[in-house]
N, C-alpha and C positions, 0 to 999 in steps of 0.2 A: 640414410633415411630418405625418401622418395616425399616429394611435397604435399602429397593426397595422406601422407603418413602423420605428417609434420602438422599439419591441419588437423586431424583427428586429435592428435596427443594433446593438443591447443585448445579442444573447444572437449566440455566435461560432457554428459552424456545427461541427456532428458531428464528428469527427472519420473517416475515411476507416475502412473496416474493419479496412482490411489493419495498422494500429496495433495491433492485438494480435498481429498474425505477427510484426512486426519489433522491436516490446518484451518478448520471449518473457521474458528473463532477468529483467526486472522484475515481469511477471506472475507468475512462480513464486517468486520475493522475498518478494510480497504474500501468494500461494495459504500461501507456509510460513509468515509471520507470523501471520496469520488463524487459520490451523490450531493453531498453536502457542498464541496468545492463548487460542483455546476451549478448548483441552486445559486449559490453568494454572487456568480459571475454572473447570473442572468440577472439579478436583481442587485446588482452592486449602488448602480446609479440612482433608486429611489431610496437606498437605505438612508436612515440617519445613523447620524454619527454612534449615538447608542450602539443601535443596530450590527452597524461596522465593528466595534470595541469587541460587543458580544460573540460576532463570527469571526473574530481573530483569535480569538479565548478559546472558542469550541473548536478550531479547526488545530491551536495550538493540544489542546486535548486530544484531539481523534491523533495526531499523529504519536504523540507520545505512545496512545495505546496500543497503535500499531507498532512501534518499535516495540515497547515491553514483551508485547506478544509475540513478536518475528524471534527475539533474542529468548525468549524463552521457550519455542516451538523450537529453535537450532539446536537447545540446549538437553532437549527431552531424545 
């Protein structure tokens, strides 16, 4: 097997486009965690403690949701 070969076999193939039409729910899962993540980082410094508690809870949420969703988008 030729190394240009060996590299193909190694790396899986794109994933079809139409994969962001039919994981919609997951895609906007991630767009709100992301969002949310930069929000907390730009304003970490004034939050109070509350504040903090609050966006660790939610951030602990968003991810959850996103794995529920990832593990049951692989499973469909």
């Amino acid at each position: 097997m030729s190394e240009s070969e060996d590299t193909i076999d190694r790396n899986p193939p794109h994933p079809p486009f139409a994969e962001r039409r039919e994981k919609l729910t997951l895609r906007e899962l991630l767009d709100e965690l992301i969002a949310y993540t930069r929000e907390v980082t730009r304003n970490a410094r004034q939050m109070s403690d509350r504040d903090v508690e609050y966006a660790h809870q939610r951030l602990e949420w968003l991810a959850d949701e996103v794995w529920r969703e990832a593990v049951e988008a692989g499973r469909r």
